[in-house]
C-alpha positions as a Markdown table, in Angstrom:
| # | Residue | x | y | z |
|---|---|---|---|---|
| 1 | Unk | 255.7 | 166.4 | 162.2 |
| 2 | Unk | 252.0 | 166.7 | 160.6 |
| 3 | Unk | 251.2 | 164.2 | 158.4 |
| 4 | Unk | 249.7 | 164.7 | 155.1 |
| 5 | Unk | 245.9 | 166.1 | 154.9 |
| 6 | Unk | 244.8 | 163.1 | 153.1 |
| 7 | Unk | 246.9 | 160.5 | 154.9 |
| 8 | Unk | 244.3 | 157.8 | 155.5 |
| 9 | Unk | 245.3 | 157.5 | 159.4 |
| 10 | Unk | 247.0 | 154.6 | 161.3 |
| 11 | Unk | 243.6 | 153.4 | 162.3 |
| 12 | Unk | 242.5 | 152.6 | 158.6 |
| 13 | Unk | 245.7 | 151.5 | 157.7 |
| 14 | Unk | 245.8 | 148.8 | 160.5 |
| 15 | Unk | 242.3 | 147.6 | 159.2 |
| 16 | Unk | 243.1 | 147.6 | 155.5 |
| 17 | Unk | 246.5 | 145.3 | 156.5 |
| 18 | Unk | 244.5 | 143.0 | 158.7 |
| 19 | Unk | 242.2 | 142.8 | 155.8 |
| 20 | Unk | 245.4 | 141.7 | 153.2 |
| 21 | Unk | 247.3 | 139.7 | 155.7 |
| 22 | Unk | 244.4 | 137.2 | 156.1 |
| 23 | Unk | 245.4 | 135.8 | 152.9 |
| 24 | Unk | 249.0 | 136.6 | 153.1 |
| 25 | Unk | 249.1 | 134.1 | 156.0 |
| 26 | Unk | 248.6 | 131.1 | 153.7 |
| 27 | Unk | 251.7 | 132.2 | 152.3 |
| 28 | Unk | 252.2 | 129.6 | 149.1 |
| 29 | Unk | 248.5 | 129.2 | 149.0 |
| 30 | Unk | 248.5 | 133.2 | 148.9 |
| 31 | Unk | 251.8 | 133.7 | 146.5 |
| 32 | Unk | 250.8 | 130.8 | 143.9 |
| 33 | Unk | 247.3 | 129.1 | 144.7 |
| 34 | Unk | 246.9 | 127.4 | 141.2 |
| 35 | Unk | 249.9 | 126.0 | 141.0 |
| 36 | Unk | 249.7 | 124.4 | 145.0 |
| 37 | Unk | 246.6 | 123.1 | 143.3 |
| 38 | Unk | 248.3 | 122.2 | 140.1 |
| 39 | Unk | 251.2 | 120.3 | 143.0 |
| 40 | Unk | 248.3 | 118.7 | 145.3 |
| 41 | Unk | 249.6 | 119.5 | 147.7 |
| 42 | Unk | 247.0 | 119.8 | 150.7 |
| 43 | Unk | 247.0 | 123.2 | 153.2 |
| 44 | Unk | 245.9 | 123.1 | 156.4 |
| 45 | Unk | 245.5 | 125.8 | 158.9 |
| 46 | Unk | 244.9 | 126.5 | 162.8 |
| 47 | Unk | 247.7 | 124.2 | 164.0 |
| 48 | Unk | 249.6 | 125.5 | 166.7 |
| 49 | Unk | 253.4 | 124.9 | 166.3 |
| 50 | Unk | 253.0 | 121.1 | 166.0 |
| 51 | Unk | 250.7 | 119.1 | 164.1 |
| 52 | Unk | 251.1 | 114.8 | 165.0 |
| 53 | Unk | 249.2 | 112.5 | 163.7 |
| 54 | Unk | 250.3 | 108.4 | 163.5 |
| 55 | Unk | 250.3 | 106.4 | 160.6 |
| 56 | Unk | 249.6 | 102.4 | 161.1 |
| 57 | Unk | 252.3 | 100.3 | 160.1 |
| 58 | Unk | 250.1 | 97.1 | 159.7 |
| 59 | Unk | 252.0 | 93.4 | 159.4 |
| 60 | Unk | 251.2 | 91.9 | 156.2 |
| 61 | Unk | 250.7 | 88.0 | 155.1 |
| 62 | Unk | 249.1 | 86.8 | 158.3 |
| 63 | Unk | 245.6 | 85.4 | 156.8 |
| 64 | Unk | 245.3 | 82.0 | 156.7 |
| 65 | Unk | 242.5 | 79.1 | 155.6 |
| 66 | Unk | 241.0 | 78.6 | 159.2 |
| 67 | Unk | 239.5 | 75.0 | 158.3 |
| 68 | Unk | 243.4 | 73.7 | 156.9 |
| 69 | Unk | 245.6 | 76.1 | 159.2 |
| 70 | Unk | 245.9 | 76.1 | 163.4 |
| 71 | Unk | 245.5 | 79.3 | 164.8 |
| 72 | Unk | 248.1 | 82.4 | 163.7 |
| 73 | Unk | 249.2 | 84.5 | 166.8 |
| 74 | Unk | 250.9 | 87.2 | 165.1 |
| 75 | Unk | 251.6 | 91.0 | 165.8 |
| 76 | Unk | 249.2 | 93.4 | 164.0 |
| 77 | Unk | 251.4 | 96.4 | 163.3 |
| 78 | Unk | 252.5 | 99.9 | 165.5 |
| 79 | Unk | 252.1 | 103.0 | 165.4 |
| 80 | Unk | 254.6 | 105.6 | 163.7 |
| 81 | Unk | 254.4 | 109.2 | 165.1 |
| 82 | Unk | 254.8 | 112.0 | 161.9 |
| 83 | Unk | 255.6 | 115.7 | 163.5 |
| 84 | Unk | 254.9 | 118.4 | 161.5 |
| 85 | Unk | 256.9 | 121.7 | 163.5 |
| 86 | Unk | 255.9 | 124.6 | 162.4 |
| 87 | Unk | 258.6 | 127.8 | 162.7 |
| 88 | Unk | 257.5 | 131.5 | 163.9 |
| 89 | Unk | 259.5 | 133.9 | 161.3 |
| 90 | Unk | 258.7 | 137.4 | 160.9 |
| 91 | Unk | 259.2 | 141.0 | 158.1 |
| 92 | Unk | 260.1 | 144.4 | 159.7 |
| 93 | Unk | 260.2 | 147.1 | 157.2 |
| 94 | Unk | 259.5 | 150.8 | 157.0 |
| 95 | Unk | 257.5 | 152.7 | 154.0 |
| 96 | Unk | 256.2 | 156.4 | 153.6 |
| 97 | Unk | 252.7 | 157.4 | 154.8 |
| 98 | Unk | 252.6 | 159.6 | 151.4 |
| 99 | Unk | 251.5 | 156.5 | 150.1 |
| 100 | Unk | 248.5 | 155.5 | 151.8 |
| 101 | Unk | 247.3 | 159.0 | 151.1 |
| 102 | Unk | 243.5 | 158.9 | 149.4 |
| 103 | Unk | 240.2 | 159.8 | 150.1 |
| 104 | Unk | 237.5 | 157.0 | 152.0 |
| 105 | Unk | 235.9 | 156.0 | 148.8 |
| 106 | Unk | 233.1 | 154.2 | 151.4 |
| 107 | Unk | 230.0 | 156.4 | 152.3 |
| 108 | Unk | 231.1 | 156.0 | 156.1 |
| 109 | Unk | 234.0 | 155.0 | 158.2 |
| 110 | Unk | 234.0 | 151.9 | 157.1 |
| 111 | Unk | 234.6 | 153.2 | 153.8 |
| 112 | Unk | 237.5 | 151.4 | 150.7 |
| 113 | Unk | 240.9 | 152.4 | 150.5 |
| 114 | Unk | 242.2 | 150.6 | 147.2 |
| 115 | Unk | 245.4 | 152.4 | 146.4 |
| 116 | Unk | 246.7 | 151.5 | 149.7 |
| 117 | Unk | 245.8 | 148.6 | 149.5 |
| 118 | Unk | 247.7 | 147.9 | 146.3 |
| 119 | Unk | 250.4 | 149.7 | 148.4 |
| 120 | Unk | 249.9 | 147.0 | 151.3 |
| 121 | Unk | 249.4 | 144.2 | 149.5 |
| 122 | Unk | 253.0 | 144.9 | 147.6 |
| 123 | Unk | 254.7 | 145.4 | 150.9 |
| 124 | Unk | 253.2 | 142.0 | 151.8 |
| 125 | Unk | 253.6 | 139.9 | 148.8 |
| 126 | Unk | 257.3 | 139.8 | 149.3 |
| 127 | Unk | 256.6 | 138.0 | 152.9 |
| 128 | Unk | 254.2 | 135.3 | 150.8 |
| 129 | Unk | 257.3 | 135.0 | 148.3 |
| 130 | Unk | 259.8 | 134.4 | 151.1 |
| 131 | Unk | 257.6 | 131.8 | 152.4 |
| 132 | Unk | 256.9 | 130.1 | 148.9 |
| 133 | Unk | 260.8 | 130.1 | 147.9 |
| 134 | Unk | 260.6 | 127.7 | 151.1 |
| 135 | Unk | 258.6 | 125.2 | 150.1 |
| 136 | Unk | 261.0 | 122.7 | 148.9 |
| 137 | Unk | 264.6 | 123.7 | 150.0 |
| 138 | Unk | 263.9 | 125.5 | 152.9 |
| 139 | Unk | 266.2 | 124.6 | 155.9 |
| 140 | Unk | 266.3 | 125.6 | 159.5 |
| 141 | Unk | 269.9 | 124.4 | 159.5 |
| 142 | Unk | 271.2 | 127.3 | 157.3 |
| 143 | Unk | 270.5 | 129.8 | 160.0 |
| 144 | Unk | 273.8 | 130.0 | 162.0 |
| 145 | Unk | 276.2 | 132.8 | 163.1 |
| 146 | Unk | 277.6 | 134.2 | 159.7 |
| 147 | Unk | 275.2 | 133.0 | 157.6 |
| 148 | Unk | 274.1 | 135.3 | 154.5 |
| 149 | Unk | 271.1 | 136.9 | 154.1 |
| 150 | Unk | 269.5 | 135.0 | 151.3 |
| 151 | Unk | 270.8 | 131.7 | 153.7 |
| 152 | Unk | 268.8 | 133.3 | 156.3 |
| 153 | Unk | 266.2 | 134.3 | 154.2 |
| 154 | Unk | 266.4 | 129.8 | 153.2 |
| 155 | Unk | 265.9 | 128.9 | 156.9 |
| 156 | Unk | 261.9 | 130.0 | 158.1 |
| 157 | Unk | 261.0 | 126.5 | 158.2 |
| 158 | Unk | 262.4 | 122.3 | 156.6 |
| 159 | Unk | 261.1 | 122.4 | 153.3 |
| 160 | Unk | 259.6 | 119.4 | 151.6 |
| 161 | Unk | 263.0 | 118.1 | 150.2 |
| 162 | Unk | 264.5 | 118.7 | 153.8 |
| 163 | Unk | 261.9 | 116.8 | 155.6 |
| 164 | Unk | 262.7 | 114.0 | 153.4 |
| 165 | Unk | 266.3 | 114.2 | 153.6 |
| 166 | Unk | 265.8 | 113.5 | 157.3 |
| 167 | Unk | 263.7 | 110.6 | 157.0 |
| 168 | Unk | 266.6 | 108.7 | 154.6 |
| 169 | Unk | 268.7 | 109.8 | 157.4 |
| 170 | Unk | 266.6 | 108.2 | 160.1 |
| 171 | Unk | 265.8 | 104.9 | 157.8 |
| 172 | Unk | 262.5 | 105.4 | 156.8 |
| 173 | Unk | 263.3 | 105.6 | 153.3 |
| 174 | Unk | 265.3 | 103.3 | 151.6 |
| 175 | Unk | 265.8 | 100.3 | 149.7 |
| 176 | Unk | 264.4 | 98.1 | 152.2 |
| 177 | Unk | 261.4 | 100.0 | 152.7 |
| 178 | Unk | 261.1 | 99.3 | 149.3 |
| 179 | Unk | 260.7 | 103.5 | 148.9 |
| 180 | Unk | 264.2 | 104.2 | 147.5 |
| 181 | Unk | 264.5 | 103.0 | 143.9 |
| 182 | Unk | 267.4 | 103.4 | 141.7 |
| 183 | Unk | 267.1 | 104.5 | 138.7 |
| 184 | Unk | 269.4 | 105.5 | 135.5 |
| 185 | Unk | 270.2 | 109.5 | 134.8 |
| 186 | Unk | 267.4 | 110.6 | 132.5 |
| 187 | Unk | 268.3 | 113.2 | 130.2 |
| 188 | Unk | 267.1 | 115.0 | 127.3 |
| 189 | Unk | 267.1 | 112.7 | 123.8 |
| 190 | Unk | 270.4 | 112.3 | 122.5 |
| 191 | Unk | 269.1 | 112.1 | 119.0 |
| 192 | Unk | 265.8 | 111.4 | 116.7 |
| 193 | Unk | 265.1 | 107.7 | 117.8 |
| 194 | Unk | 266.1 | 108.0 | 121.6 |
| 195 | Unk | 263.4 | 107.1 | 124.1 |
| 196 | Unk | 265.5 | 106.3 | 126.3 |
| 197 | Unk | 264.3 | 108.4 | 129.1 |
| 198 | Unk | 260.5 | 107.3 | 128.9 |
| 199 | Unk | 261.5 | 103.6 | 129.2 |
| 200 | Unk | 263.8 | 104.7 | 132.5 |
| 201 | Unk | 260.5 | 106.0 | 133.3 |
| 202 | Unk | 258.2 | 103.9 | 133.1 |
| 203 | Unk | 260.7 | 101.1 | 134.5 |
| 204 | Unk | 260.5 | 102.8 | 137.8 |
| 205 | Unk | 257.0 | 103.4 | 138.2 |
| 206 | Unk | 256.6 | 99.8 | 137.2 |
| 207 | Unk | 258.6 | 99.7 | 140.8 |
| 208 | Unk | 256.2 | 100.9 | 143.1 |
| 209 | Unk | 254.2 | 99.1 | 145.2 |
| 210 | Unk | 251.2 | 98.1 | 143.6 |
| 211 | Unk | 249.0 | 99.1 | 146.8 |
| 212 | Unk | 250.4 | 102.5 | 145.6 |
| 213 | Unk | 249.7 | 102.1 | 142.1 |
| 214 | Unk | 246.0 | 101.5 | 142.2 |
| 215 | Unk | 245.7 | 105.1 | 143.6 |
| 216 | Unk | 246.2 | 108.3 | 142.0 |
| 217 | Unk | 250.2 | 109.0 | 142.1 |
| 218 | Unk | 251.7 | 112.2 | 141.5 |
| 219 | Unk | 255.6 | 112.1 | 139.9 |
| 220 | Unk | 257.1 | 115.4 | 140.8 |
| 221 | Unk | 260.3 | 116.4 | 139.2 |
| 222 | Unk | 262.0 | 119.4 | 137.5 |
| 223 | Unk | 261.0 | 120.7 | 134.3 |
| 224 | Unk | 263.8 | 119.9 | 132.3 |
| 225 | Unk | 263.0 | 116.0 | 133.5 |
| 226 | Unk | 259.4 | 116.2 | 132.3 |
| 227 | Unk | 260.7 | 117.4 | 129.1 |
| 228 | Unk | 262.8 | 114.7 | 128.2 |
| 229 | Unk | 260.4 | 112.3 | 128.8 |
| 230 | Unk | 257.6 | 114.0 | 127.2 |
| 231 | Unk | 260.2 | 114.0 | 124.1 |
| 232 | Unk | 260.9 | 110.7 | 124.2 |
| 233 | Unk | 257.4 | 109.0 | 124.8 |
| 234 | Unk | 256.5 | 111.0 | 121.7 |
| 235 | Unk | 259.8 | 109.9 | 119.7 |
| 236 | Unk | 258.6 | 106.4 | 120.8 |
| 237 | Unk | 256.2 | 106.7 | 118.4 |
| 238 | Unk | 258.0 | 108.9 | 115.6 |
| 239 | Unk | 255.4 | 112.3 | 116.6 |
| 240 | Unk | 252.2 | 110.0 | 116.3 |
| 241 | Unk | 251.5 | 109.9 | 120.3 |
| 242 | Unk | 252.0 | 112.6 | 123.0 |
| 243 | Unk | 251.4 | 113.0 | 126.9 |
| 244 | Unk | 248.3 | 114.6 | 128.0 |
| 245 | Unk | 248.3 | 118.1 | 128.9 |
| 246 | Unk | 246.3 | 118.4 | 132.3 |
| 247 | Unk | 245.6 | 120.7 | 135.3 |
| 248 | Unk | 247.4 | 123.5 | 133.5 |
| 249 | Unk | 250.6 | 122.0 | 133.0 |
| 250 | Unk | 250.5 | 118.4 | 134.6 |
| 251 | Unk | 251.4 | 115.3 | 131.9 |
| 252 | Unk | 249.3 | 112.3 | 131.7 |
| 253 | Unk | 250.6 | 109.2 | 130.2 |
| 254 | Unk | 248.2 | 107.4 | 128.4 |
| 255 | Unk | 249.7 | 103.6 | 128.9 |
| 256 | Unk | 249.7 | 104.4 | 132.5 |
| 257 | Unk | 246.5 | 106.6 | 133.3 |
| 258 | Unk | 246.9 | 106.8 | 136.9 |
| 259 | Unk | 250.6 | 108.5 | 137.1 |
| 260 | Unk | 250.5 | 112.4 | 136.6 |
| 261 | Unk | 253.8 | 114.2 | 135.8 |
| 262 | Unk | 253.7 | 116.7 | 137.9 |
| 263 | Unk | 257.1 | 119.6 | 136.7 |
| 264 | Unk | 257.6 | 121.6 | 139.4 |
| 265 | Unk | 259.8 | 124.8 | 139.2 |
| 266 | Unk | 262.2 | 125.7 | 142.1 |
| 267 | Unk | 262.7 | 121.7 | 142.4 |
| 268 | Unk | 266.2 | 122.5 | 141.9 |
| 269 | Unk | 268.8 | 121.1 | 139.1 |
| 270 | Unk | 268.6 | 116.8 | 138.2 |
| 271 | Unk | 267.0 | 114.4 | 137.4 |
| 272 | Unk | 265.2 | 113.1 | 141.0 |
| 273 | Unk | 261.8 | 111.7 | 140.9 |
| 274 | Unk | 259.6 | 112.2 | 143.8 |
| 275 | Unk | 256.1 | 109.2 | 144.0 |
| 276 | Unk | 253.7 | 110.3 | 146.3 |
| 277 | Unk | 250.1 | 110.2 | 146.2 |
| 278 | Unk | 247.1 | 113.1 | 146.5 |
| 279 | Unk | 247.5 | 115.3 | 149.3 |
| 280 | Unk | 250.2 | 113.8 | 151.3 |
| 281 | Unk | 252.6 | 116.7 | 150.8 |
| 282 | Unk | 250.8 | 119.2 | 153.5 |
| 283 | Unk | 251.4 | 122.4 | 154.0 |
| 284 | Unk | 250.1 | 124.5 | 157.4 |
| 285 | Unk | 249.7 | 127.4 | 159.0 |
| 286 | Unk | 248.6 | 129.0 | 162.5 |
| 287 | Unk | 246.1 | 131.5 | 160.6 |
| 288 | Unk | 244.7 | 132.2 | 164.6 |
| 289 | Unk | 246.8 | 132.2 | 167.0 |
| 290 | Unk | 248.2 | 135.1 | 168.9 |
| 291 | Unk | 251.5 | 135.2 | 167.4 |
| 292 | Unk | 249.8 | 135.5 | 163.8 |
| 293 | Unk | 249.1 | 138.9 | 162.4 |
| 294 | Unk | 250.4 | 142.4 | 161.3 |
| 295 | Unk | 250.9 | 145.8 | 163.0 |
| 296 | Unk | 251.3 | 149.1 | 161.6 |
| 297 | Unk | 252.9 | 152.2 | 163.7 |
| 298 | Unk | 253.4 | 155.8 | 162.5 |
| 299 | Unk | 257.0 | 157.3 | 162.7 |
| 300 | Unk | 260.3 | 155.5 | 163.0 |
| 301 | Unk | 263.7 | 157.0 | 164.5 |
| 302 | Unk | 264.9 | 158.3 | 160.8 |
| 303 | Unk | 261.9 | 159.6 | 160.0 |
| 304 | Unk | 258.4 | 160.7 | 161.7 |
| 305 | Unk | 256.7 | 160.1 | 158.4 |
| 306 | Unk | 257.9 | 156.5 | 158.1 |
| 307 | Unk | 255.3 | 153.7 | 158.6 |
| 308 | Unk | 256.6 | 151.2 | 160.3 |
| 309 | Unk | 255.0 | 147.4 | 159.3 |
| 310 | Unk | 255.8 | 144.3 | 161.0 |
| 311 | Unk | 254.0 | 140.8 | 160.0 |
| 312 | Unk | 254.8 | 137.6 | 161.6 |
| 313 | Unk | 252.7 | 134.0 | 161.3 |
| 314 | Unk | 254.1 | 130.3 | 162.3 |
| 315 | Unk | 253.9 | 127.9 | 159.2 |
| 316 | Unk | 256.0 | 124.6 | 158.5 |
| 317 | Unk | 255.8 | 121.3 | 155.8 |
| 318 | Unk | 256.5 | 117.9 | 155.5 |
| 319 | Unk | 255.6 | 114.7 | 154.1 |
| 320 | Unk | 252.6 | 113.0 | 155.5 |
| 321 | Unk | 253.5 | 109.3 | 155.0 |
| 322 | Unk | 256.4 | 108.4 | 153.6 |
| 323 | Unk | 256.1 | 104.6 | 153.3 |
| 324 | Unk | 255.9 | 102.7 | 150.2 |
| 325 | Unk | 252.1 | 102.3 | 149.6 |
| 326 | Unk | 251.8 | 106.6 | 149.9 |
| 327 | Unk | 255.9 | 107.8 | 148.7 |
| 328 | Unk | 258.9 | 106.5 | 146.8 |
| 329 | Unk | 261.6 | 108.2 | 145.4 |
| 330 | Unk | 264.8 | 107.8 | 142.8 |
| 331 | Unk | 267.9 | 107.9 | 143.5 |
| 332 | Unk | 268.9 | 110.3 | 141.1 |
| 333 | Unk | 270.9 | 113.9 | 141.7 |
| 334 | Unk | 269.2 | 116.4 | 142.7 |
| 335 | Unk | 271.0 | 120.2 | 143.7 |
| 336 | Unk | 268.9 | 123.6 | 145.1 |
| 337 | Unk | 267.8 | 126.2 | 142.3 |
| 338 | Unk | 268.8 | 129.9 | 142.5 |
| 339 | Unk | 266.0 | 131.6 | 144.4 |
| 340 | Unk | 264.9 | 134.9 | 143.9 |
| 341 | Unk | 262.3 | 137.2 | 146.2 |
| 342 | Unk | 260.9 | 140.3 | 145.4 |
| 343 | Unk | 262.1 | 142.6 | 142.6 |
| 344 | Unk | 265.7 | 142.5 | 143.6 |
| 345 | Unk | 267.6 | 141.6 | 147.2 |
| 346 | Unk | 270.4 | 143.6 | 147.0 |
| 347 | Unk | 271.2 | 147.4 | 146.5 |
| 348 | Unk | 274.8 | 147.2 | 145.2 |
| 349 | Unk | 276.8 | 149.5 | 142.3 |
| 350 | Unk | 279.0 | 146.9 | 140.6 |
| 351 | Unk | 281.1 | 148.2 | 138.1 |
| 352 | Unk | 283.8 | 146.5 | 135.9 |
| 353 | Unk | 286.9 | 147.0 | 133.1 |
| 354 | Unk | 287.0 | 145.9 | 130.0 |
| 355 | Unk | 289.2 | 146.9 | 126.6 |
| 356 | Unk | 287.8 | 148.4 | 123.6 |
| 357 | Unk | 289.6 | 146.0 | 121.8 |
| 358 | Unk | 289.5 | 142.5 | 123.6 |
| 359 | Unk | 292.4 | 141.5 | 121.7 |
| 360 | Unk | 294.9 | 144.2 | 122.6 |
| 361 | Unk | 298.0 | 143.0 | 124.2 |
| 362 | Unk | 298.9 | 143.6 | 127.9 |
| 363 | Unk | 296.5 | 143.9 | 131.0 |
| 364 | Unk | 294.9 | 147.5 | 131.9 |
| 365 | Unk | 296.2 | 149.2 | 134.5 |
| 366 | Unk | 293.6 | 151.7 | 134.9 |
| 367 | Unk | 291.1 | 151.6 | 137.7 |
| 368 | Unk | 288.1 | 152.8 | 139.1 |
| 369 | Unk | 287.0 | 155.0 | 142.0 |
| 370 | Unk | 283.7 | 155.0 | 143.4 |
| 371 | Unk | 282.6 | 158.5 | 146.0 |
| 372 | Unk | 286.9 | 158.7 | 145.8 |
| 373 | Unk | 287.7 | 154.7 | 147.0 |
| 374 | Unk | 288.8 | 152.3 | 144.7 |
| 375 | Unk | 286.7 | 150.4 | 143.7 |
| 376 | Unk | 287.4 | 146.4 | 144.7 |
| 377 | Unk | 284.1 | 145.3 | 145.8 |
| 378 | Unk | 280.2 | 146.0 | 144.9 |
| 379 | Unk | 279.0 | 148.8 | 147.2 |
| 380 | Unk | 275.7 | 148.9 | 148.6 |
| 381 | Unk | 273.8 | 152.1 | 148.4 |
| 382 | Unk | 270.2 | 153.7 | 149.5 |
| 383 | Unk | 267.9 | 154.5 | 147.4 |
| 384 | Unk | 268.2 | 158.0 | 145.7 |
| 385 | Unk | 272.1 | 158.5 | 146.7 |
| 386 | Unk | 274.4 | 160.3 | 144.7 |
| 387 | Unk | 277.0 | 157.7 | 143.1 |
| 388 | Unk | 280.2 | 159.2 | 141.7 |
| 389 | Unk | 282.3 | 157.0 | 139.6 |
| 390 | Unk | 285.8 | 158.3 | 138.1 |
| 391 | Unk | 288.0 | 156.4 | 135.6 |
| 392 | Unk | 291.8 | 156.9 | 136.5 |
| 393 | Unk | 294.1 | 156.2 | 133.6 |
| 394 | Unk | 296.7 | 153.7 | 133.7 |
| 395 | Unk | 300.7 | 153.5 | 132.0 |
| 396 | Unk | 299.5 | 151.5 | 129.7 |
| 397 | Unk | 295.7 | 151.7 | 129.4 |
| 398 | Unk | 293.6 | 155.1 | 129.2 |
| 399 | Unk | 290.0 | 155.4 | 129.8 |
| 400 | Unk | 287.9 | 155.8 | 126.5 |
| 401 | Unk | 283.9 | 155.0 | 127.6 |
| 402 | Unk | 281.5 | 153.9 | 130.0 |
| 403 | Unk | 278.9 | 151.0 | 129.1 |
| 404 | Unk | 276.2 | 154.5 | 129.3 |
| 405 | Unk | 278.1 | 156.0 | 126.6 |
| 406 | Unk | 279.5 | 158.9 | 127.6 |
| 407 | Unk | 282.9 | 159.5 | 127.4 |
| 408 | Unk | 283.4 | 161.5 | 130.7 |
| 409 | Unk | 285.9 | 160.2 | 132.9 |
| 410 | Unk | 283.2 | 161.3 | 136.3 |
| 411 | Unk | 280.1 | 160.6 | 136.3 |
| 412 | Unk | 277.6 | 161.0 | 138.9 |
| 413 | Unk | 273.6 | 159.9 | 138.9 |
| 414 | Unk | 271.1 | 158.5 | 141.7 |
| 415 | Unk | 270.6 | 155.0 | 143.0 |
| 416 | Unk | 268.2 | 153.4 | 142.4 |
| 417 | Unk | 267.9 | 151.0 | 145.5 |
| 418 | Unk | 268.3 | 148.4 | 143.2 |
| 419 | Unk | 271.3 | 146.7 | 142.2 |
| 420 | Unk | 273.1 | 148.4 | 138.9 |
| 421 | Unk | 275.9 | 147.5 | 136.9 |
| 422 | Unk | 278.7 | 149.7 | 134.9 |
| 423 | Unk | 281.4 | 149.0 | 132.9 |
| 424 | Unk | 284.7 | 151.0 | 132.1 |
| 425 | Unk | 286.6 | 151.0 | 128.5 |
| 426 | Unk | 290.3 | 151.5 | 128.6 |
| 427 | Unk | 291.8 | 151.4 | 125.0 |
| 428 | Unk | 295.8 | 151.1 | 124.3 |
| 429 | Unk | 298.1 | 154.1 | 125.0 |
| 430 | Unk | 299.6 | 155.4 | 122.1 |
């Protein structure tokens, strides 16, 4: 099959998605690169599937007076090995060549392509989403036989708050490190005099280590947390006082200058308080090894005019140093946030049944038929298919409307390729 006289040719297109994927491959630093700066958190790239480096463990309280004391033989420290393992994941998808279709805007071959490059850089930016959605919760453990897709989609490498589950699990963090504090639930103010949640606050970071208290510390937490205690450090002082509003969305405390609140959305749902200092949440990628990059091929078995576009890159997370004088966390709750990728994830006709008037006696026995089966399940479609829905009237309960507004018992119209919803009135018979 020909393609199109203006179809820019597999050749350019290959160039112009090298040319995107190059920052794609940072993916969170690509998706969102103020607010990785806004979290501190450091990227690093070239690292081949591991990255190890060993943090010193040094024995404190060892000095002595040498003209009062004899001499001290007394271990120095060890060495702890920190792994960073970086995952391989990959995006397979097909699109149309009818939309890289332009002319070279360049005076030679070399020449600028910016429509499909918009085109490219759409397909792509879902990848960099996938990857950002991640950052925190993502877990390698979700991907088993029978997992859903957005489980799957969970699993392309430990997220942050994974990486630190496992170290609580292996003892590195906890009470007797001295970088597991408890601390009581902070919640919004209950009324026009409660700080409350600032004093909770400001009790725990009164609890860190001082070593880690002379640096810079970030306090990570969800939005709704920052909230309440930017509410109640300002009821503290009846309005007079707020926090300071820094790095585009960071709080500063004035009483304690070197603490930034750092909100972070996606954190998930409670009130858990991550300590860490600058740049000890790190964040890499393999931006040049073999197994890094995107290919683009003409045709596909449904259809010759497909383009076919595959991207793949090894990435991974994890806490740096997670001993007292660099991390410490609360103890409080903390659950994963609804995620969400892309425009939409699933291409499903969900319809429902409902009474014109909600308090009518009896349940309706009508029903619904979607392309002739009754409906008891969302149904996934393809973009473009014809949907048919029919209302089939009850005993008791006839069909009246649909949520569109007609009043015809079949209708039919086009997917979208994105999820839609209808509902079906029945109203009383008789």
């Amino acid at each position: 099959m020909a393609a199109p006289n203006n179809f820019i040719g597999i050749s350019a297109l290959q160039g112009v998605a090298n040319q995107v994927f190059k920052s794609v491959v940072q993916g969170p630093s690509y998706a969102n690169p103020e607010e990785m700066k806004r979290l501190g958190i450091k990227t690093i790239s070239g690292i081949q599937y591991q990255r190890t480096i060993h943090v010193f463990i040094r024995k404190g309280g060892t000095t002595r007076r040498k003209d009062v004391n004899p001499k001290l033989n007394s271990e120095i420290g060890f060495l702890k090995e920190r792994k960073l393992t970086a995952k391989l994941s990959w995006f397979h998808g097909t699109d149309n060549m009818d939309r890289y279709c332009e002319t070279n805007l360049g005076t030679d071959s070399h020449g600028a392509y910016p429509l499909s490059t918009v085109a490219i850089e759409a397909v792509l930016k879902t990848y960099a989403d996938d990857l950002y959605n991640n950052l925190w919760w993502g877990d390698i453990d979700r991907d088993v036989p029978g997992a859903s897709n957005l489980e799957k989609s969970m699993a392309l490498y430990d997220g942050f708050l994974t990486g630190i589950k496992h170290d609580i699990e292996d003892g590195l963090i906890s009470e007797a490190n001295h970088n597991l504090i408890h601390c009581e639930a902070i919640s919004a103010p209950a009324n026009a005099t409660d700080s409350s949640a600032y004093k909770i606050f400001r009790e725990v970071y009164m609890k860190l280590d001082p070593r880690m208290r002379r640096q810079k510390v970030l306090a990570y937490m969800t939005p709704e947390t920052a909230i309440a205690i930017s509410d109640a450090y300002a009821l503290q002082s009846y309005g007079t006082h707020k926090l300071n509003v820094v790095d585009g969305g960071n709080y500063v405390i004035p009483e304690l200058p070197k603490c930034t609140i750092v909100p972070v959305e996606g954190m998930g749902v409670g009130d858990r308080i991550l300590f860490s200092i600058e740049n000890n949440l790190v964040y890499a990628v393999d931006s040049e090894g073999n197994d890094t990059r995107v290919m683009v091929s003409e045709g596909s078995p449904d259809d010759l005019r497909d383009i076919t576009i595959q991207a793949q890159s090894i990435q991974g997370c994890y806490l740096e140093n997670p001993f007292s004088w660099a991390f410490a966390m609360t103890d409080g709750a903390l659950e994963s946030a609804e995620f969400v990728s892309g425009d939409y994830t699933e291409s499903n006709i969900t319809v429902s049944i409902a009474k014109t008037v909600a308090s009518a006696e009896g349940e309706i026995d009508g029903n619904v038929k979607v392309n002739d089966t009754e409906y008891t399940k969302p149904v996934e479609t393809t973009p473009n298919a014809i949907v048919t829905l029919e209302a089939v009237d009850g005993t008791n309960y006839v069909f009246d409307h649909w949520s569109t507004g007609s009043k015809e018992k079949k209708i039919q119209f086009a997917a979208t390729g994105m999820s839609q919803g209808f509902t079906a009135f029945f109203k009383k018979n008789g």
